[in-house]
C-alpha positions as CSV (number, residue, x, y, z in Angstrom):
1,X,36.1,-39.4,26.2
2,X,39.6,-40.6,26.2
3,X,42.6,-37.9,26.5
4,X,43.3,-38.8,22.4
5,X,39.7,-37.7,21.8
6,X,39.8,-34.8,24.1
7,X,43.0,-33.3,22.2
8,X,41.9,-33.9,19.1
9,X,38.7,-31.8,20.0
10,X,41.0,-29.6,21.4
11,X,43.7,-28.9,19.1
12,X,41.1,-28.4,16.1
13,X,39.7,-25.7,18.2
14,X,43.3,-24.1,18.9
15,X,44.4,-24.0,15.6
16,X,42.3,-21.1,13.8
17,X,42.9,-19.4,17.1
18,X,47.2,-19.5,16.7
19,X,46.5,-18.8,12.8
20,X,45.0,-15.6,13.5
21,X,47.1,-14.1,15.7
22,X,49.9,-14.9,13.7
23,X,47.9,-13.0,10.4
24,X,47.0,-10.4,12.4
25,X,49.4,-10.0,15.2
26,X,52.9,-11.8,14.2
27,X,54.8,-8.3,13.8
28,X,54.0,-7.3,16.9
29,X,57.4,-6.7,19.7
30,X,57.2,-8.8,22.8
31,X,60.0,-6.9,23.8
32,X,63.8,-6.0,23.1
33,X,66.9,-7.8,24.2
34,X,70.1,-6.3,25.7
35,X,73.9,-7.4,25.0
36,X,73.5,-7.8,28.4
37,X,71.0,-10.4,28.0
38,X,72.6,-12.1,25.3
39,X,75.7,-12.5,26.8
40,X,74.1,-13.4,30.0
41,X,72.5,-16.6,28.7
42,X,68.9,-15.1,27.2
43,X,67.8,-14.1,30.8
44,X,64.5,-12.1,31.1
45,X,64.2,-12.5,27.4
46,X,60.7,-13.3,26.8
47,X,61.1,-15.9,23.8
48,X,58.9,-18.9,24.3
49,X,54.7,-18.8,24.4
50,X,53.0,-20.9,26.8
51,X,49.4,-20.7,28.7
52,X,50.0,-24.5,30.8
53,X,51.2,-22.6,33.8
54,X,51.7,-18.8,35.4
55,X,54.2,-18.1,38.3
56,X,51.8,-15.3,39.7
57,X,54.2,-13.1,42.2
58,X,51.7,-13.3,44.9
59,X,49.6,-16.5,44.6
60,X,52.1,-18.7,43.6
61,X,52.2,-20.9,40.9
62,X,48.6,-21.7,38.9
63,X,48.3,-24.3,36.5
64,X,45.6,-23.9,33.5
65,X,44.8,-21.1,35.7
66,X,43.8,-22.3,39.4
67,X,45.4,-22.1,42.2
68,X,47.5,-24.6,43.7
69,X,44.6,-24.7,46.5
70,X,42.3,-25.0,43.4
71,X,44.2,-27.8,42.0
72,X,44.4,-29.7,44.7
73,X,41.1,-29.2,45.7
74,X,38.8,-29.9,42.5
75,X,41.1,-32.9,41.4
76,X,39.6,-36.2,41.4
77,X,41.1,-37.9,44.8
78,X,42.4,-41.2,44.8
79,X,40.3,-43.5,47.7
80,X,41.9,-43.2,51.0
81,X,43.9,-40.7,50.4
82,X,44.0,-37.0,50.9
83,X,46.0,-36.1,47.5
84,X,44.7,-35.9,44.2
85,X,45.7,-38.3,41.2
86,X,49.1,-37.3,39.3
87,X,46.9,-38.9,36.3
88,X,44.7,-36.0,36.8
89,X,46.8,-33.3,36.6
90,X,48.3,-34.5,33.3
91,X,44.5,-34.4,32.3
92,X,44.2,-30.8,33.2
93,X,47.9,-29.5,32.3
94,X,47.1,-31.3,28.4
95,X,43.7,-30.1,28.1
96,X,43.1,-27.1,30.5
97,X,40.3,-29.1,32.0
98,X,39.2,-30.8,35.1
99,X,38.7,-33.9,34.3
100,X,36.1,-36.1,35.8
101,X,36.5,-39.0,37.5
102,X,36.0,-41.4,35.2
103,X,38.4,-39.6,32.9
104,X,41.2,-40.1,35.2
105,X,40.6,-43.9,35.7
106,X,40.7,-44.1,32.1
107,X,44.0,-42.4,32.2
108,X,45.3,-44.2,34.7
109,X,44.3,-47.6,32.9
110,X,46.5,-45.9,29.9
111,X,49.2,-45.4,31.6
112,X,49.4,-49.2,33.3
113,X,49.3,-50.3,29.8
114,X,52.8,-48.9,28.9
115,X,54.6,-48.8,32.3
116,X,56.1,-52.1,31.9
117,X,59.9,-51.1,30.8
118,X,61.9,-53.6,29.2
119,X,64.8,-55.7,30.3
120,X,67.9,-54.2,28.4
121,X,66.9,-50.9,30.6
122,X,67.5,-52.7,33.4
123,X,70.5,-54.5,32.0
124,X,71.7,-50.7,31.4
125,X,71.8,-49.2,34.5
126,X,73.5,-52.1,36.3
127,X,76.3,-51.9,33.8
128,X,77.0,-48.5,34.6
129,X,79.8,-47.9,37.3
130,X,78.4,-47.5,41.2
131,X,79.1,-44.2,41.9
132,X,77.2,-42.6,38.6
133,X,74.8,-39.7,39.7
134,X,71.6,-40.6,40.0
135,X,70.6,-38.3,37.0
136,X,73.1,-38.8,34.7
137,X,71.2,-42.9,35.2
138,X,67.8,-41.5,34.6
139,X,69.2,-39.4,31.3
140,X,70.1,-42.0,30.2
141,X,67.6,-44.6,30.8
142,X,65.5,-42.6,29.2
143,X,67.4,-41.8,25.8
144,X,67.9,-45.9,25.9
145,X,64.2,-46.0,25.7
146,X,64.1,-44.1,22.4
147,X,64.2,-47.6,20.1
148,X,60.5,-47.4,21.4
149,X,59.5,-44.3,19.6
150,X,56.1,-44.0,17.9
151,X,57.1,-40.4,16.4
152,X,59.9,-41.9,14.6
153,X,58.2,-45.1,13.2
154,X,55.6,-42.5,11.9
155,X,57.9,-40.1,10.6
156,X,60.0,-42.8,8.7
157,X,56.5,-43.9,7.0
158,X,55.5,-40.5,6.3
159,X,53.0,-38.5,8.4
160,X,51.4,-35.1,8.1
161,X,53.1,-32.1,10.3
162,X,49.4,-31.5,11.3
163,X,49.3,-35.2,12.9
164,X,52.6,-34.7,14.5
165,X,50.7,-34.8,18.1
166,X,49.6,-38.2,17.6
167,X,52.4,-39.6,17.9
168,X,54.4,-37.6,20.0
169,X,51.2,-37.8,22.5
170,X,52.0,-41.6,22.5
171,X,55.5,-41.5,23.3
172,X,55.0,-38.9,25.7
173,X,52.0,-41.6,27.7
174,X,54.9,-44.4,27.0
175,X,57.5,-42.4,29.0
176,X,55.8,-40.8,31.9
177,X,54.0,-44.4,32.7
178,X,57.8,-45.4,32.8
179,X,59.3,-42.8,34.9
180,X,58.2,-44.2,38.7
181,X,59.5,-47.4,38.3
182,X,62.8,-46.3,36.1
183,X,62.7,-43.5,39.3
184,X,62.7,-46.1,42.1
185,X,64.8,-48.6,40.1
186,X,67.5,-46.3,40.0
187,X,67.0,-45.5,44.1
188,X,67.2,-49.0,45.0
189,X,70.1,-50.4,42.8
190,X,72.4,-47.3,44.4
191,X,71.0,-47.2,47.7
192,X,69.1,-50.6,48.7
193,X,71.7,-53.1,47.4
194,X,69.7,-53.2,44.2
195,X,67.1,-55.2,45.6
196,X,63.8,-54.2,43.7
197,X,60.3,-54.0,44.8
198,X,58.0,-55.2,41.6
199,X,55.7,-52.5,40.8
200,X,52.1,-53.1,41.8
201,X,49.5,-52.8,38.6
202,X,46.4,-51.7,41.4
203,X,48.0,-48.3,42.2
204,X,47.7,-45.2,41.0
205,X,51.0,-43.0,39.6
206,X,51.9,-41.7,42.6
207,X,51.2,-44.6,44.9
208,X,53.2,-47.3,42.8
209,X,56.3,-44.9,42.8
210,X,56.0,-44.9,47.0
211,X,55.4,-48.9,46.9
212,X,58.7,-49.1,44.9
213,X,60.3,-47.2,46.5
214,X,59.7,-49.5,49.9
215,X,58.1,-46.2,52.0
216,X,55.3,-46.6,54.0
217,X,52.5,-43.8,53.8
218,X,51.6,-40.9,53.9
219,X,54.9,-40.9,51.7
220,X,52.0,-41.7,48.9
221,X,51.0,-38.8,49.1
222,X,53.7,-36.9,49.3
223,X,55.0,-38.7,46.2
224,X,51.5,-37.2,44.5
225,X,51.9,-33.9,45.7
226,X,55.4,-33.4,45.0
227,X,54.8,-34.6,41.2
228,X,52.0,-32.0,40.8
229,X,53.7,-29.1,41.6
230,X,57.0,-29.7,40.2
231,X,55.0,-30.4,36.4
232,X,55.2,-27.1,35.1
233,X,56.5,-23.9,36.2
234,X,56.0,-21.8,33.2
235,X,57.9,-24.1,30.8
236,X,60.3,-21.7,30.5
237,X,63.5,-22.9,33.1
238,X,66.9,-24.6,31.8
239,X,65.1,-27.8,31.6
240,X,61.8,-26.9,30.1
241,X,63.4,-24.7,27.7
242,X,65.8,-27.6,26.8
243,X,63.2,-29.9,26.0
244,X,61.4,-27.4,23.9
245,X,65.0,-26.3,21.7
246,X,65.7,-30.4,21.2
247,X,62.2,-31.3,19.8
248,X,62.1,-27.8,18.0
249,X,64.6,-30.0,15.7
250,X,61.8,-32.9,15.2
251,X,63.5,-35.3,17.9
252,X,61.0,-37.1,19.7
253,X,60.2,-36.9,23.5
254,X,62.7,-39.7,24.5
255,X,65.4,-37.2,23.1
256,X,64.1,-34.1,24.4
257,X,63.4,-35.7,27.7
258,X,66.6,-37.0,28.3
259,X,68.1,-33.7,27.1
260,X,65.9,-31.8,29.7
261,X,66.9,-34.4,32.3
262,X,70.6,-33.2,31.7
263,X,69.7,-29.1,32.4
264,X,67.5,-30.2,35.2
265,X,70.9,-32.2,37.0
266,X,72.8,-28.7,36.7
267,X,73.9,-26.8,40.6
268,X,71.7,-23.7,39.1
269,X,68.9,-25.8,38.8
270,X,67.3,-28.9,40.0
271,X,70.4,-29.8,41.8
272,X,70.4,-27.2,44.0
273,X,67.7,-29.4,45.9
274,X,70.3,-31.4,46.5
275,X,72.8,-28.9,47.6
276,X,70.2,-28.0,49.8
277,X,69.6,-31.5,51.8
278,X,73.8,-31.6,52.3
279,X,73.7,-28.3,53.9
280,X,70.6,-29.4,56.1
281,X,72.1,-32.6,56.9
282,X,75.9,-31.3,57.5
283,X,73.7,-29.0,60.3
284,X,72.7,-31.9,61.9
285,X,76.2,-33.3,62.1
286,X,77.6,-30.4,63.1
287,X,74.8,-30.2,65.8
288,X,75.4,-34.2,67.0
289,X,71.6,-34.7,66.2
290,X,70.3,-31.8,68.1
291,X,67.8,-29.4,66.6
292,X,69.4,-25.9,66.4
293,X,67.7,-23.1,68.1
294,X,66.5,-20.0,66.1
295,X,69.5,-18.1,67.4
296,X,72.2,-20.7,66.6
297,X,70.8,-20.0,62.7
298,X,70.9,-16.6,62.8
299,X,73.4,-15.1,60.2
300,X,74.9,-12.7,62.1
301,X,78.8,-12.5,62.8
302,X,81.8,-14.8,61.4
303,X,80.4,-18.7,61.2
304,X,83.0,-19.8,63.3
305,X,80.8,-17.6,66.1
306,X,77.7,-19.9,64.8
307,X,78.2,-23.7,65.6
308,X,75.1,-24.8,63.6
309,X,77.1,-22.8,60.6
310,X,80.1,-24.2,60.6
311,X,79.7,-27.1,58.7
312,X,77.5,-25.8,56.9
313,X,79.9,-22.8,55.7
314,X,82.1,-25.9,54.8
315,X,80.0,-27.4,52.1
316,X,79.9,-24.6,50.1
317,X,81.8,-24.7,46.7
318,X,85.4,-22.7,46.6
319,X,86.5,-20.1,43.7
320,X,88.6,-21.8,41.6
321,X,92.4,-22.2,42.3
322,X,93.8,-19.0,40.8
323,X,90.4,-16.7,40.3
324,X,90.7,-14.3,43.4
325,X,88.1,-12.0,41.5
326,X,85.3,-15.0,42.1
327,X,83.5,-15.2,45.5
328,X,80.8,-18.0,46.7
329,X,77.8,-17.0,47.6
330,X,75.2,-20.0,48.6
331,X,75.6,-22.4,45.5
332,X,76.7,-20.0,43.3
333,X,79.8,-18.3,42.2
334,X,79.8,-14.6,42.0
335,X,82.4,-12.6,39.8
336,X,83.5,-9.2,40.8
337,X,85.6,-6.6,40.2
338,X,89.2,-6.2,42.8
339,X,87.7,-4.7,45.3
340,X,90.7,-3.8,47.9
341,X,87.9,-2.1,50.3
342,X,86.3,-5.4,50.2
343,X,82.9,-3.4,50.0
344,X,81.7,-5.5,47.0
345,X,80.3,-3.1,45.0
346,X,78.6,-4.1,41.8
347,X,78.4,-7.9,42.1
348,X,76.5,-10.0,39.8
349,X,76.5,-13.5,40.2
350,X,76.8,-16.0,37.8
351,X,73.7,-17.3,38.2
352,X,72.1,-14.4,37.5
353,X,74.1,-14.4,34.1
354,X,73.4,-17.6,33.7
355,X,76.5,-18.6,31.9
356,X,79.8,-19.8,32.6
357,X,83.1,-18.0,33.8
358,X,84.9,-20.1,31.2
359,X,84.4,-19.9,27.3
360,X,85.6,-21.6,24.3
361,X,84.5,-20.1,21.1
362,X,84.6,-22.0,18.0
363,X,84.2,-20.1,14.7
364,X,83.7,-21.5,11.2
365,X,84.7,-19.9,7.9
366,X,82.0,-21.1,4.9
367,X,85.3,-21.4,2.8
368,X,86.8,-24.7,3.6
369,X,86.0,-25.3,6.8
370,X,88.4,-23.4,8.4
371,X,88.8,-22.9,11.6
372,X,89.9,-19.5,12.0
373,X,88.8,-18.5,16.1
374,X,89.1,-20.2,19.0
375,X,89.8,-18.6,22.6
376,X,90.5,-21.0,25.1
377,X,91.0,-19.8,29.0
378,X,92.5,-21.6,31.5
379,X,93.3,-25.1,29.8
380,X,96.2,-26.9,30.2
381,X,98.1,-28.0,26.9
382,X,97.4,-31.5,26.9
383,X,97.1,-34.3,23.8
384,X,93.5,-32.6,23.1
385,X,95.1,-29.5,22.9
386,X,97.5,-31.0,20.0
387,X,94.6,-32.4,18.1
388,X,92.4,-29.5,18.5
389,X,95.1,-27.2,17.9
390,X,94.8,-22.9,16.6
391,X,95.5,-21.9,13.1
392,X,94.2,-23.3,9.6
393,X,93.3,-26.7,9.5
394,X,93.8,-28.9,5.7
395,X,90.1,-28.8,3.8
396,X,88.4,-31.7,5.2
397,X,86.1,-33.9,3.1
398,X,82.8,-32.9,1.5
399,X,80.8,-34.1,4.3
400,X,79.2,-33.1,7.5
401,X,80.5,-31.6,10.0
402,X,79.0,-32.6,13.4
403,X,78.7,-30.1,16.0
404,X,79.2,-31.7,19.2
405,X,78.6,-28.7,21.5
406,X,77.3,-25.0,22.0
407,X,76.7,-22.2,24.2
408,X,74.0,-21.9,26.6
409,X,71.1,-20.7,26.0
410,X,70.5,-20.1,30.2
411,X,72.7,-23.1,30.5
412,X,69.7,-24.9,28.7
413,X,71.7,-26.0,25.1
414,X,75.1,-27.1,27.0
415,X,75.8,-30.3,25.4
416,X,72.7,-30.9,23.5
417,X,73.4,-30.3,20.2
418,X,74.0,-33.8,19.5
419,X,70.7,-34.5,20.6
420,X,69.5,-31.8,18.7
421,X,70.9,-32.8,15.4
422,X,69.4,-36.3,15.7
423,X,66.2,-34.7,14.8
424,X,65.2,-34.7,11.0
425,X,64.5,-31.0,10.2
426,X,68.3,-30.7,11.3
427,X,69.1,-33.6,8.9
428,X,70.8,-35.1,11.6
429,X,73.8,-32.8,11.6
430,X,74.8,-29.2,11.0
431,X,76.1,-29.2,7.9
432,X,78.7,-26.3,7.1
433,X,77.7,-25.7,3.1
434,X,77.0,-22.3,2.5
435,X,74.7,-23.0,-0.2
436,X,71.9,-24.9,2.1
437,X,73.0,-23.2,5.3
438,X,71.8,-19.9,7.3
439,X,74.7,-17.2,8.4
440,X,75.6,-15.7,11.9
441,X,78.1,-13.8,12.9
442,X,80.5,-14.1,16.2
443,X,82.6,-11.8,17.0
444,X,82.8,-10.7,13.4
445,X,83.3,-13.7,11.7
446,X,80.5,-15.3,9.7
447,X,79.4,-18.6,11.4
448,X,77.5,-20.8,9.0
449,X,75.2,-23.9,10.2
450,X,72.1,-25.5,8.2
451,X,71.1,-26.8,12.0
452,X,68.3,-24.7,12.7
453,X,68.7,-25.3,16.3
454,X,72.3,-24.3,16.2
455,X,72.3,-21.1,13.6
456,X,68.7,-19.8,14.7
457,X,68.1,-20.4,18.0
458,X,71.5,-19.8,20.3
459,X,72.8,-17.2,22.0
460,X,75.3,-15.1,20.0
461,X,78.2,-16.4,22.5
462,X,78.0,-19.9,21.1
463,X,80.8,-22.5,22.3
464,X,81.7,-26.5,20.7
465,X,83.8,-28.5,19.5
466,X,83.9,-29.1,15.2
467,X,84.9,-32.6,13.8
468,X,85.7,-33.4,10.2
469,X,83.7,-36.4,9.7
């Protein structure tokens, strides 16, 4: 049975199941939220319904309910190696079975079928300028992938909302049989003089992302095991909860993907791994090579007392010039209170809040267009100052008004509101009429939006930027 089949089998199966406990069960509270929460950028806030993955406090992750033991163990191995295929888990994560082996050939066979990504990708990322991130490359190689939507072609043609799956399903097997070689691309062009290995059609997901990448085993298998249990962890992190908020507005994977890509790149999140190897490896400078003992580590004292320390202490991010209230803790930056005893009573960080120290509130009027609020902290009064200026702004043309950026939603929305209005259930962008559009309120004034994403499902601290178009 092919994984189309299998969800199809599934899904039918599901959907009584979610109509009943919406009939019979959709008043029910999941729990309350605090100011503090909702200023904090929706921590704790339970919001989002998901049985793919559970972070059990003692076990560890389990995916479709095993163990990561369990997973590893009753996967279908690839030969000669010791690691299970990534194709596999995708089986089990979609379907909440294991699959059997020929199931996962199958898969795999699927997923050669659409790996193959097209020139102008390519053409792309060497355009860009040398010393672009990584991710900010892999954002957008993806998002330059989009032309290739199935959803969209559908959609345009006219589908059902019940056969929304299909299609998505499709773009979804079209991307991630892309991802290792758009992944090693990216590795080789910034770090091996752009000379690329061709991917090899024999290997499994996992092995063809080591054989671009030009590392010799067991790397293989590190490359399976380190795809497996970074897939899901409770879908409800910055990225994960990013990708779910874009395509909550009908924009297909390629969108929500590359939006999820851009929470993922954030110091709070999936960067912090990176953080993490340039304190490691500013150790091993500061160390000439050698391996530190368990008593140069130790944390005890002034760093300067602690040689392995020292450099270490120096890679960590400053308060901002002018903010003696913020402290740096590790990669975060903590805000507290003057504390003249230096006792540091009270401290929360930010990334426990889980928004940022600076804000820029944007209110809208339904009269007009108006723009009657905006705050902005600690910004120098340059030529976008002058065109973005306070006070009453002339009435703009009946048109749409594009909003171009919002509050955080745990850092999650940041920046993806254009993505977000791409989507047709926003009508591809918010527009302020108050006839068609739903009402907030900010800080007392009325805030009015027809872009579900952007009136519905932020925070009340919502940030942007408005253009008369």
């Amino acid at each position: 049975m092919s994984l189309q089949d299998k969800l199809a089998e599934k899904i039918e199966a599901w959907r009584p199941r979610t109509t009943k406990l919406l009939k019979e069960h959709g008043d029910v509270k999941v729990g309350d939220v605090t100011i503090a929460q909702a200023i904090g950028g929706m921590r704790g806030v339970r919001c989002l319904v998901t049985d793919i993955s559970y972070l059990d406090p003692n076990e560890g992750i389990r995916f479709r309910g095993y163990t990561i033991p369990e997973t590893l163990e009753q996967l279908p191995k690839v030969p000669g190696a010791e690691m299970p295929y990534v194709e596999g888990h995708v089986w089990l994560l979609l379907t909440g079975d294991i699959p059997t082996k020929k199931e996962v050939e199958e898969l795999a066979a699927e997923f050669r079928k659409r790996s193959e990504v097209p020139k102008y990708v390519f053409n792309m990322l060497r355009a860009m300028s040398p010393d672009t991130h990584p991710m900010t490359m892999f954002s957008a190689a993806i998002l330059s992938l989009q032309r290739e939507s199935a959803f969209v072609e559908q959609y345009q043609k006219g589908i059902d909302r019940y056969d929304y799956w299909k299609p998505t399903l499709e773009d979804a097997l079209r991307l991630w049989a892309k991802l290792p070689q758009l992944g090693a691309f990216i590795y080789r062009l910034k770090y091996k003089g752009d000379k690329q290995i061709k991917p090899d059609p024999k290997l499994d997901f996992g092995g063809n992302f080591a054989h671009m990448m030009g590392i010799d085993k067991p790397y293989d298998d590190v490359a399976r095991l380190y795809f497996i249990l970074h897939s899901d962890h409770e879908s409800g992190n910055v990225s994960a909860h990013t990708g779910h908020l874009v395509a909550s507005a009908l924009s297909d994977v390629y969108y929500a993907s590359s939006g999820l890509i851009n929470g993922l790149a954030g110091p709070l999140h999936g960067l912090a791994n990176q953080e993490v190897l340039r304190w490691i490896q500013g150790v091993m400078e500061q160390m000439g090579g050698k391996i530190p003992s368990e008593e140069e580590m130790k944390p005890r004292g002034a760093a300067q007392d602690r040689p392995a320390l020292q450099r270490a202490a120096q890679l960590l991010p400053q308060a901002p010039a002018g903010r003696p209230d913020l402290q740096v803790r590790g990669h975060a930056v903590q805000g507290r209170a003057a504390d003249p005893g230096g006792a540091g009573q009270g401290e929360e960080p930010v990334a426990e809040r889980r928004r940022a120290v600076r804000r820029h509130p944007v209110v809208l009027r339904p009269d007009r267009l108006r723009l009657l609020h905006r705050t902005v902290r600690h910004r120098p009064y340059t030529r976008c100052c002058r065109q973005h200026r306070l006070g009453p702004r002339p009435r703009l043309p009946d048109r749409a008004a594009e909003v171009r950026d919002h509050g955080d939603a745990g850092g999650a929305c940041r920046g993806q509101v254009a993505a977000c209005c791409t989507g047709p259930r926003s009508g591809r962008t918010a527009r302020a009429l108050p006839s068609a559009a739903k009402q907030g309120d900010i800080f007392g004034y009325p805030l009015v939006c027809s872009c579900e994403s952007f009136s519905a499902r932020s925070p009340p601290s919502l940030t942007g930027d408005v253009h008369g178009r």
